[in-house]
N, C-alpha and C positions, 0 to 999 in steps of 0.2 A: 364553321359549323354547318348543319344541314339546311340548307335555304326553308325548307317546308316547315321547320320545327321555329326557324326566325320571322317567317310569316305567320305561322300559327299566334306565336308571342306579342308581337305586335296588335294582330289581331285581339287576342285578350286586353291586354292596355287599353287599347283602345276603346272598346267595349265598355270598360267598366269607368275608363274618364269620363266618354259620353251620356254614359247614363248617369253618372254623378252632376254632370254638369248640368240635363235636362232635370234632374229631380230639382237642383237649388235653382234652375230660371224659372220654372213653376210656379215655386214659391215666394220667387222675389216678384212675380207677374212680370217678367222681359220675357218680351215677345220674342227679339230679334235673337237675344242669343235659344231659346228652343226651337225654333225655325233653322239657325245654321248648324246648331248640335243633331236636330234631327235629318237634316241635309248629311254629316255628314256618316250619319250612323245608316243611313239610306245607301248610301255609297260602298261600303264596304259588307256589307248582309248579304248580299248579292252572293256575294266568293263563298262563304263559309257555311250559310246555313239554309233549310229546305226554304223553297220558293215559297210556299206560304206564309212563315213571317216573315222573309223579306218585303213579300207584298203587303203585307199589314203595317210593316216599316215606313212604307212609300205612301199608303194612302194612307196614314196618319201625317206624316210629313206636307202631303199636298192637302191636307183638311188643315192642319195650321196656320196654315196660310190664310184660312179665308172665315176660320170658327173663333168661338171664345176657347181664353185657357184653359175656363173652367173645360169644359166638354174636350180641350185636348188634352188634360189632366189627366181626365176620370178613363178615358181610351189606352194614354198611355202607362197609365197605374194595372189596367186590363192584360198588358202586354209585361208587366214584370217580371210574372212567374216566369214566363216564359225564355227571359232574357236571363234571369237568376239559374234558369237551369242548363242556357246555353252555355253561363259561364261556369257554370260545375262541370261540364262535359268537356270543354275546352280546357281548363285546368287541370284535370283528370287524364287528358291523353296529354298533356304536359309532363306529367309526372310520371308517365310510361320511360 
């Protein structure tokens, strides 16, 4: 198949585990695993989408590190739309 439509793919998956996975560490208050879901959602934003929410990716991910949940909660609750509509776009030139 086309490498760029299996990156893209991937991409998507990915996406939408890690944001599943950081909604339920939230709410279960595990630090560690929304530190490394946001480590890895930080990692790959970069490739796909404009540099300012990558960077919002990043300095959310490096404020986890050192805030309460609460406050990386209420940040990354700030950045959903934004991810919900990445992944409607992404879906969307999937279905081209």
């Amino acid at each position: 198949g086309d490498p760029l439509r299996q990156l893209v793919q991937t991409f998507e998956v990915s996406l939408a585990e890690e944001l599943q996975k950081i909604t339920h560490a939230l709410a279960a208050n595990d630090q560690p695993t929304v530190e490394f879901s946001l480590h890895t959602l930080k990692g790959f934003m970069g490739i796909f989408v404009a540099p300012t929410l990558a960077f919002q990716v990043e300095l959310l991910y490096k404020n986890c590190r050192t805030q309460s949940l609460t406050i990386t909660q209420d940040e990354f609750n700030s950045l959903v739309p934004k991810f919900q509509t990445l992944l409607s776009e992404v879906r969307g030139w999937l279905r081209l």
